[in-house]
VOGU-3710 file (C-alpha; in Angstrom, 3 decimals, decimal comma):
1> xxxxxxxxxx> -79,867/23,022/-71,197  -78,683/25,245/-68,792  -78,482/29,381/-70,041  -75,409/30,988/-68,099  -76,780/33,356/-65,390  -75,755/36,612/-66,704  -77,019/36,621/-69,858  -78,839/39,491/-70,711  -82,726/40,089/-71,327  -83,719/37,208/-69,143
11> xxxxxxxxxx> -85,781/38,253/-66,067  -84,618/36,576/-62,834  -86,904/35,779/-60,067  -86,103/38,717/-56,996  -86,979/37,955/-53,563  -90,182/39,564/-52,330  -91,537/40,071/-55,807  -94,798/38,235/-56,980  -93,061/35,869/-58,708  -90,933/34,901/-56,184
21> xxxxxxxxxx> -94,117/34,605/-53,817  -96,198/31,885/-56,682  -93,156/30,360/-56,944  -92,321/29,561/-53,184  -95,400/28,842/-52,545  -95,790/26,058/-55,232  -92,409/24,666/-54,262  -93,632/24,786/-50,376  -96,539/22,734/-51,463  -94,561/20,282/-53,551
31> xxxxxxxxxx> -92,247/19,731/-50,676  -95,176/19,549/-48,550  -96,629/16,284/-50,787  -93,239/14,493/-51,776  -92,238/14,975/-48,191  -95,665/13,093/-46,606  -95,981/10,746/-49,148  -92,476/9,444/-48,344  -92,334/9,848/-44,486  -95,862/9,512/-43,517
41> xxxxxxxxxx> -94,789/5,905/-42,722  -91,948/6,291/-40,369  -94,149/6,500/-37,118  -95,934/3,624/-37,769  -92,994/1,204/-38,567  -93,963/-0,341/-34,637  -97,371/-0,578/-36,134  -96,264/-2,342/-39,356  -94,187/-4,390/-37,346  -96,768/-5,707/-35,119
51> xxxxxxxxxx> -99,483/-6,369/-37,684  -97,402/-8,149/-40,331  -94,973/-9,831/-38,078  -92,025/-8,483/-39,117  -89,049/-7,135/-37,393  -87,774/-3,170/-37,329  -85,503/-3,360/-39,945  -88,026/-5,147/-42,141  -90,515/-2,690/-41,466  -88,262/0,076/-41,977
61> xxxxxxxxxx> -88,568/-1,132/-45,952  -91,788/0,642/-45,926  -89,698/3,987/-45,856  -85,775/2,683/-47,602  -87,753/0,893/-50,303  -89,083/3,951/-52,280  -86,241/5,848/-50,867  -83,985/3,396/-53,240  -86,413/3,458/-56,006  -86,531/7,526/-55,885
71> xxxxxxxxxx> -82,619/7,439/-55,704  -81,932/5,750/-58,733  -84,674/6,891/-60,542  -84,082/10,438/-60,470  -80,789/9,668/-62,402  -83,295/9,676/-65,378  -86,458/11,361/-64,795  -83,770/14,546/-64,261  -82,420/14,015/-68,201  -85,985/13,917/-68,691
81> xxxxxxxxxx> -86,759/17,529/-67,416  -84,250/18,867/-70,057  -86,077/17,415/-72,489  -90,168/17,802/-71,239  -89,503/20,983/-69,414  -89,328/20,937/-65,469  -93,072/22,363/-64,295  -94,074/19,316/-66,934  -92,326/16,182/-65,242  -92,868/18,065/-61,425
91> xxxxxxxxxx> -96,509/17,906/-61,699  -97,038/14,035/-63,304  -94,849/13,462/-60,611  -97,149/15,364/-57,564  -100,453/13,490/-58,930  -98,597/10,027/-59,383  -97,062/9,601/-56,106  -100,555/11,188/-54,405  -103,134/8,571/-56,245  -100,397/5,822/-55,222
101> xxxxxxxxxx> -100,321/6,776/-51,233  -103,867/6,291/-52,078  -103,781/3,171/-53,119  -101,490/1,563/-50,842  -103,419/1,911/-47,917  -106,070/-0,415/-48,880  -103,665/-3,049/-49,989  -104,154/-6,002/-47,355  -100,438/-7,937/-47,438  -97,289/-6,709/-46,546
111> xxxxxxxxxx> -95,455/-7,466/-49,938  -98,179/-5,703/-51,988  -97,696/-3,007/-49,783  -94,300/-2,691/-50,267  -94,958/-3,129/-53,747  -96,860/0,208/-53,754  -94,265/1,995/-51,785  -91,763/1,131/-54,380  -93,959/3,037/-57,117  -94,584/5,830/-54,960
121> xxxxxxxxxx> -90,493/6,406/-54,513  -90,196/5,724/-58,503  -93,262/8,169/-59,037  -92,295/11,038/-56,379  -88,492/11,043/-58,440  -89,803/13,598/-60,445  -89,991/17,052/-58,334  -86,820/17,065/-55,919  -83,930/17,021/-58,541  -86,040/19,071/-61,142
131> xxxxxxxxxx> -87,314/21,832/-58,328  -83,481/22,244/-57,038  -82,849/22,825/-61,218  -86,034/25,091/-61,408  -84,710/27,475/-58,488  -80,944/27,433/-59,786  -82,216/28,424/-63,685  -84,960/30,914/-62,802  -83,805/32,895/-59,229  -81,275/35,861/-59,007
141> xxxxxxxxxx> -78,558/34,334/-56,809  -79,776/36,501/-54,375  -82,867/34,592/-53,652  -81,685/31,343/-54,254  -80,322/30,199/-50,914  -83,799/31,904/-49,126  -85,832/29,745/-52,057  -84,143/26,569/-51,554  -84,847/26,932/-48,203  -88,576/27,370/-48,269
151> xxxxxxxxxx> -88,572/24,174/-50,246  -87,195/22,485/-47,995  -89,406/24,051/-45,132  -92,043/22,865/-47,279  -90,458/19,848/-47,036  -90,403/19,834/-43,650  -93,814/20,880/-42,942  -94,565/17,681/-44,861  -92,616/15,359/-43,204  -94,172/17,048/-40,352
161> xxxxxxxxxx> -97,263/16,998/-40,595  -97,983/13,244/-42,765  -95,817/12,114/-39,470  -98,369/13,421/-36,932  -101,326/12,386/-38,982  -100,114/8,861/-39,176  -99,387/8,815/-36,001  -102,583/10,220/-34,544  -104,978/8,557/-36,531  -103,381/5,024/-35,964
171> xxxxxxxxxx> -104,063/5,167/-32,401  -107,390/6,039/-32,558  -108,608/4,224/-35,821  -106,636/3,040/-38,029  -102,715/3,155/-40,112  -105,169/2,428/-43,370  -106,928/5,855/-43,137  -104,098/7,624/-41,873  -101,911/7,065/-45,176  -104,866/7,510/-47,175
181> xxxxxxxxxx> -105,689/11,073/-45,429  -102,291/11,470/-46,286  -103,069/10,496/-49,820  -105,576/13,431/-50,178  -103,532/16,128/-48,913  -100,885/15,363/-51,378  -103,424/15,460/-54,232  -104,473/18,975/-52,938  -101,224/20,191/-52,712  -100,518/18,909/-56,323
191> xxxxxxxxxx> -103,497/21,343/-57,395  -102,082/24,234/-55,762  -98,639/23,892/-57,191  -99,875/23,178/-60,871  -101,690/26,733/-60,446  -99,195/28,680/-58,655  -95,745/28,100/-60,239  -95,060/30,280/-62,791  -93,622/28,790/-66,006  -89,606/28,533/-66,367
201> xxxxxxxxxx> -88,490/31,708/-68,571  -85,052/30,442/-68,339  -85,512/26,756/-69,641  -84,923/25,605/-73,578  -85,649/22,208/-74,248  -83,361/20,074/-76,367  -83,479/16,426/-77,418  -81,980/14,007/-75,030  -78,580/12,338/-76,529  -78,664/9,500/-74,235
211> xxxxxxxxxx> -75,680/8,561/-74,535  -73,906/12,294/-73,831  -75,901/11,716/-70,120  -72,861/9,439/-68,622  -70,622/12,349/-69,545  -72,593/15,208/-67,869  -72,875/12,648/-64,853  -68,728/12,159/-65,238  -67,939/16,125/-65,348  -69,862/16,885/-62,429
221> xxxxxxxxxx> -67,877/13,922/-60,600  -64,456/15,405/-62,315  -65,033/19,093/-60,039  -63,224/19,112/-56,922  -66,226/20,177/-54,626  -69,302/18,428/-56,231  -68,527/14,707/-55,457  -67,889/16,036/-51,460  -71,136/17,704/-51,568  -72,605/14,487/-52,789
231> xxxxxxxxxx> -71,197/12,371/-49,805  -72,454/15,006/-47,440  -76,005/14,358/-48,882  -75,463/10,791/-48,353  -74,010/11,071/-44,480  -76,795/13,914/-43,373  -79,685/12,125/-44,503  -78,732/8,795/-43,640  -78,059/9,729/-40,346  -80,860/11,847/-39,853
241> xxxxxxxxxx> -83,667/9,289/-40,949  -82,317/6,492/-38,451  -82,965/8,903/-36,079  -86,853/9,209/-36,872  -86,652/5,793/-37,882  -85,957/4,294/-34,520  -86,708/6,640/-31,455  -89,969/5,373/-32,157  -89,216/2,027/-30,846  -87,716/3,319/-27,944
251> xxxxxxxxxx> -90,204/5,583/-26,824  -92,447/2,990/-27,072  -90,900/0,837/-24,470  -90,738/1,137/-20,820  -89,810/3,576/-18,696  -91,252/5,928/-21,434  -93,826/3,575/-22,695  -95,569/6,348/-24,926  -98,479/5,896/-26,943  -99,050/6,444/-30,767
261> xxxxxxxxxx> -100,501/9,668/-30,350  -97,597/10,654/-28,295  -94,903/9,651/-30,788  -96,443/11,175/-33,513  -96,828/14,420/-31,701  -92,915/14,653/-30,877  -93,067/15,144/-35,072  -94,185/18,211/-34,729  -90,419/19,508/-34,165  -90,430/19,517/-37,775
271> xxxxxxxxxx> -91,385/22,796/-37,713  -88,105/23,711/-36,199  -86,775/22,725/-39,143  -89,045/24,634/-41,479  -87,415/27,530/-39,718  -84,122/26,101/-39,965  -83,648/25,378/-43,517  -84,868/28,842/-44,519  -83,132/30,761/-41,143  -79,265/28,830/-42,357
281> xxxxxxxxxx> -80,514/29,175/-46,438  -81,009/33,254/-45,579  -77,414/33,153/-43,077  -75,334/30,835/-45,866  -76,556/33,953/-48,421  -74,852/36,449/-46,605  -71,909/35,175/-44,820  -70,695/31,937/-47,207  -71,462/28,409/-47,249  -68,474/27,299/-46,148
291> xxxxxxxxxx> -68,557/29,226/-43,085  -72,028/27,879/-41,946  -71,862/23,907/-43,075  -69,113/22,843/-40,394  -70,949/24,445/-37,787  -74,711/23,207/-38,682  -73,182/19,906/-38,715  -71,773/20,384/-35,592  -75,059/21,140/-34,094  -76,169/17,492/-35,021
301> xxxxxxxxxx> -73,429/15,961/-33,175  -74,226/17,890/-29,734  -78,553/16,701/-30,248  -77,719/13,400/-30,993  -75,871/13,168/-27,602  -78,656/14,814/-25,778  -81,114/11,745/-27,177  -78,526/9,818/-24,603  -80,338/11,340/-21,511  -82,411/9,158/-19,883
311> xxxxxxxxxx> -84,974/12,672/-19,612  -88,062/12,477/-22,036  -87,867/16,442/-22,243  -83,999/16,378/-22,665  -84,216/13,628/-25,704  -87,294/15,599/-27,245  -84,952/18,694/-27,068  -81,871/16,692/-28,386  -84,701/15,423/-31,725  -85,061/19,353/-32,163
321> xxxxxxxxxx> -81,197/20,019/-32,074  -80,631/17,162/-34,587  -84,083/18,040/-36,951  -82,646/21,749/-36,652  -79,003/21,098/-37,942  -80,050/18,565/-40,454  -81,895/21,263/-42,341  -80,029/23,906/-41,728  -76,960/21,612/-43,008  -78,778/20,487/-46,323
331> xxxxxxxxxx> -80,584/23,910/-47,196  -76,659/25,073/-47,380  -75,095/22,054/-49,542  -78,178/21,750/-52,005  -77,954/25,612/-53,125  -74,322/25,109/-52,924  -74,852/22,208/-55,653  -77,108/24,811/-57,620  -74,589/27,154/-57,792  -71,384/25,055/-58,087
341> xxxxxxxxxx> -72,766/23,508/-61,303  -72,191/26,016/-64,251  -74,138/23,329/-66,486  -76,560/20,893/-66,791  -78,180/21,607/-62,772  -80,608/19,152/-63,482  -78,327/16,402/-63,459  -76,089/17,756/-61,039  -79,381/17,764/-58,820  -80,132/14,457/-59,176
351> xxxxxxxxxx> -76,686/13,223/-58,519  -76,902/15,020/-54,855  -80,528/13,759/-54,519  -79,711/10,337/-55,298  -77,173/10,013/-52,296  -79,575/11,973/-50,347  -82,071/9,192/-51,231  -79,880/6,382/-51,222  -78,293/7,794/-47,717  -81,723/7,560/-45,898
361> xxxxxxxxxx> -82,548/3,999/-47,804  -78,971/2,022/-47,181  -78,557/3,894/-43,729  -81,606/3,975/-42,418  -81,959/0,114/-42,941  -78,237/0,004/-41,595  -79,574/1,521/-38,374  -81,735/-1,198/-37,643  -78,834/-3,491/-36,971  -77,360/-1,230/-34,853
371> xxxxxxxxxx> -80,323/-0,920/-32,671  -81,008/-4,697/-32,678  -77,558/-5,559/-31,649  -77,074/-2,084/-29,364  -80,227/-0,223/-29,012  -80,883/3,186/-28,545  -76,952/3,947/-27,829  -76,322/1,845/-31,041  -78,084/4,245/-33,301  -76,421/7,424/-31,721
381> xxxxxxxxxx> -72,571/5,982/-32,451  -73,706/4,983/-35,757  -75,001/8,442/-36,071  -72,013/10,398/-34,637  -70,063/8,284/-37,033  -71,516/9,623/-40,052  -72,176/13,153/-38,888  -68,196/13,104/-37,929  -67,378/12,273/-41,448  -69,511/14,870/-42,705
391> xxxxxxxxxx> -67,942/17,347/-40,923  -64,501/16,107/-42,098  -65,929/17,117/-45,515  -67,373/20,285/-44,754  -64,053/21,417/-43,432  -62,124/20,368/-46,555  -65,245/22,459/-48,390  -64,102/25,270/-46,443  -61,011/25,043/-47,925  -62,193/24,787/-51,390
401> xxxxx> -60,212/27,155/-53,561  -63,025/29,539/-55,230  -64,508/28,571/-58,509  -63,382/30,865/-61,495  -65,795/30,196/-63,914
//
């Protein structure tokens, strides 16, 4: 249940207080682990390709798979939260996914493999709709678009750095320790956030009416902003990943003919978006989302045509342009969610995270085919298509009349 924000004698979370410090911190470190868990992978689809003899899009299952189970899923582990409590169902959900990553690298066939994947998307379902729900019941809406962000930094950083480590430690040993390292680091980070998040204030549990849930889920479709901020989860995402997904392949081949190491190295522009989604979170704050989405969005469009360039320092520089503005782009329309949604932010939450999801599952398999049938120049029209419809929608956001309740 969802308490209206300005009711009195509740105590909401200010920037640059204590709280707000434990409580960024925890959500930096959950990001961190659901974030390397999930993408760890993506530089070594070549690898998986090669060793189980299976082509790109096939190996991209080892990232859409739990993608499509943590889409679906979160459509009920977020009813859940309402009921358990959110710091609860978050940190199952951190130690789950962890002991899983774990697991699956010393699984030795591909379908057992994938197998595991699929129960690390189903287990990691339960932080990224509850932690948007967390931030939107217990921060002053001052802080929220600068909290959101730092989660998805620490989302970033993540994606980052499980990236690089695969990466790395394929080339010079093995894909097997690599996840597993990953593995670890996720299990720390699950520590740290079970000690550092401070419990919700804001939250009353109630008992979950099941069937009330497809009528939350309908008047959150009903408002005239939500269901557009949905699609844009779906379009950003989607084409985001098949950009990770697939420059891998063609740095790989000649005239660039890098090596593992090197691949996984070019990951490190995740930082840039760490900066991003906290940088656009802090600028979305202060001048309006609607003025910032079109143009982050925009942003996208002009990397993805830099990736064109037949200039390894012009296509790195064109990833950093694309990593920025897809962070900068989602920090702004998951707050926006958080604050759009009077009631029940949980499930709003989930609904957004479950296109997000599904968007880097159904596209980022989708973007195989392009690059089979078109390569490299394949994925960027595929991507320029989405990102154009995106943009599309953030204008008509712009144009959103203001909410009066």
């Amino acid at each position: 249940m969802d308490i209206p924000r300005d009711e009195p004698g509740e105590r909401l979370i200010e920037a640059g207080t204590p709280a707000f410090r434990r409580t960024a911190l925890a959500l930096a470190a959950a990001g961190f682990s659901t974030f390397a868990v999930l993408y760890g992978v993506q530089p070594l689809l070549p690898v998986y390709a090669d060793a189980f003899g299976v082509s790109p899009a096939e190996s991209s299952l080892a990232l859409s798979l739990p993608c499509a189970m943590l889409a679906v899923a979160l459509l009920v582990v977020s009813p859940l939260s309402e009921v358990w409590g959110r710091k609860p169902v978050m940190t199952v959900s951190l130690f789950a996914s962890a002991l899983l990553t774990v697991v699956a690298a010393i699984v030795p066939d591909w379908h057992g493999f994938l197998a595991l994947r699929a129960l690390t998307g189903l287990a990691a379902s339960g932080l990224p709709a509850v932690a948007m729900a967390y931030l939107g019941e217990e921060m002053h809406g001052r802080a929220i678009g600068l909290s959101m962000g730092l989660l998805i930094g620490g989302n970033a950083l993540g994606g980052m750095a499980g990236r690089l480590i695969a990466g790395i430690i394929a080339d010079h040993a093995s894909w097997r320790i690599g996840l597993g390292l990953i593995g670890v680091l996720a299990l720390l980070a699950a520590i740290a956030f079970k000690v550092a998040l401070p419990p919700s204030r804001r939250f009353v549990a109630h008992p979950m009416r099941w069937r009330e849930v497809p009528g939350t889920f309908g008047q959150h479709l009903r408002d005239p902003g939500l269901p557009w901020l949905f699609a844009e989860a779906f379009l950003l995402m989607g084409g985001f990943v098949c950009v990770y997904n697939y420059i891998g392949f063609r740095l790989l081949e000649p005239p660039f003919s890098l090596s593992q190491t090197a691949i996984g190295a070019i990951f490190v522009v995740y930082l840039f978006g760490t900066f991003s989604s906290a940088a656009t979170g802090e600028i979305a704050s202060r001048l309006g989302r609607r003025k910032v989405l079109w143009l982050a969005i925009t942003c996208g469009l002009a990397g993805i045509a830099m990736t064109l360039s037949g200039n390894l320092v012009v296509i790195v520089a064109g990833v950093v342009v694309v990593t920025m503005s897809f962070f900068g782009a989602h920090s702004v329309a998951s707050s926006w969610v958080g604050r759009r949604a009077l009631r029940d932010r949980a499930q709003a939450s989930s609904v957004y995270l479950c296109m997000y999801y599904l968007g880097s599952s159904v596209l980022g398999t989708a973007g195989g085919w392009a690059f089979a049938h078109a390569g490299w120049g394949g994925v960027v029209a595929f991507f320029a298509s989405l990102y154009g419809l995106a943009l599309a929608i953030a204008i008509r956001l712009a144009r959103l009349p203001p909410m009066t309740a």
